[in-house]
C-alpha positions in Angstrom: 90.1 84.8 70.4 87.2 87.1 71.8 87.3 87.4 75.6 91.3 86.7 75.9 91.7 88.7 79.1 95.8 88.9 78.9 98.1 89.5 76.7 101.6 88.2 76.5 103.3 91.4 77.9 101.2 91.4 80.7 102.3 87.7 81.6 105.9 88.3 81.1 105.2 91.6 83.1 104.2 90.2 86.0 106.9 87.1 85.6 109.7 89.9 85.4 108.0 91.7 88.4 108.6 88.2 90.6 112.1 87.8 88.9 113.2 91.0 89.2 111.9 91.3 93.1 114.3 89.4 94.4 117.0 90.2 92.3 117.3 93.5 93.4 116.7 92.9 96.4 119.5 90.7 96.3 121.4 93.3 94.7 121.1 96.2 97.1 122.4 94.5 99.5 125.0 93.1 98.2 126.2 96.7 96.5 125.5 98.9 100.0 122.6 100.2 98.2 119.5 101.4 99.8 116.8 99.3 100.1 114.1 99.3 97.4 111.4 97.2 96.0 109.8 96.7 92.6 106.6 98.0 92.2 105.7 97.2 88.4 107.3 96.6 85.4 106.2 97.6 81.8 107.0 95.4 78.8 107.3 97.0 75.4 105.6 95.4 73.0 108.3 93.5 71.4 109.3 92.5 74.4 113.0 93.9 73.7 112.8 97.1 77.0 111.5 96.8 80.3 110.4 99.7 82.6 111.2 98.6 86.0 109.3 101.2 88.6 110.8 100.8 92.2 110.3 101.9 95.2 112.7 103.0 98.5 112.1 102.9 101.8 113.8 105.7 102.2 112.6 108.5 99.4 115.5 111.0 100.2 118.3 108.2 99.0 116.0 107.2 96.0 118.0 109.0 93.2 121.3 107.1 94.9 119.4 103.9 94.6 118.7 104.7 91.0 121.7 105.4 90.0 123.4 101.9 91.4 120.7 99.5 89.9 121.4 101.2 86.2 125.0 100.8 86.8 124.0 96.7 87.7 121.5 96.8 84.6 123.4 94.6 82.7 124.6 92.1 85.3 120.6 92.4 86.2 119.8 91.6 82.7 122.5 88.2 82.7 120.7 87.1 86.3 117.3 87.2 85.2 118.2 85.4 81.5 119.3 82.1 83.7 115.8 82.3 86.6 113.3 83.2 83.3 113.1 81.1 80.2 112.7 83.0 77.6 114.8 83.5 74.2 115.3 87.4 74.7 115.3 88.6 77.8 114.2 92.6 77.8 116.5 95.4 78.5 115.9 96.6 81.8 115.3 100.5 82.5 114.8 101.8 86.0 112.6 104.4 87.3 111.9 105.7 90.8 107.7 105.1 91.3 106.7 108.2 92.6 102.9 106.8 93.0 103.3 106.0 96.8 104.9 109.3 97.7 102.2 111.1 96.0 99.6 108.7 97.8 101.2 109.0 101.0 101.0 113.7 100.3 97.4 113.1 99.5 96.7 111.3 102.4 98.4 113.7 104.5 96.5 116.8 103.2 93.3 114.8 103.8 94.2 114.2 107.7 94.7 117.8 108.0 91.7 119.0 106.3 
């Protein structure tokens, strides 16, 4: 099909991203951790991993809040089968996004140029 703009992985992508928002959300709360927010996530081609970039409000406790949401992976992973409907639901990985902190350096640098 010549001008098919997106591709499966890119739909379930963006439906994990919604998914997955509020879940964690959800979940930092409910586990004391910090607050963070999902940025993107990246579908493997076979639909069988997920990347899940987040973000935390507060950068200095990121590493904590990584560490808690790979330890709630799995219960993640079980939450999001019953909100999406699909057959296999993707094996969630987290990474800290370090995109904003570098935008937010570079920005700085350029205010005191």
């Amino acid at each position: 099909m010549p001008g098919k703009a997106f591709h499966r992985t890119d739909r379930v992508s963006a439906q994990l991203r919604r998914e997955l928002g509020a879940l964690v959300h959800a979940a930092a709360r409910e586990h004391a951790l910090p607050s963070v927010s999902v940025s993107d996530v990246e579908v493997s081609r076979d639909l069988a991993h997920a990347k899940v970039f987040v973000t935390a409000l507060q950068p200095e406790r990121a590493r904590e809040a990584i560490k808690g949401l790979k330890a709630l992976a799995p219960e993640l992973r079980h939450q999001l089968a019953r909100a999406v409907k699909m057959r296999h639901v993707p094996e969630l990985h987290f990474h800290y996004d370090e995109s904003l902190d570098r935008g937010e350096r570079i920005d700085q640098l350029l205010r005191d140029a």
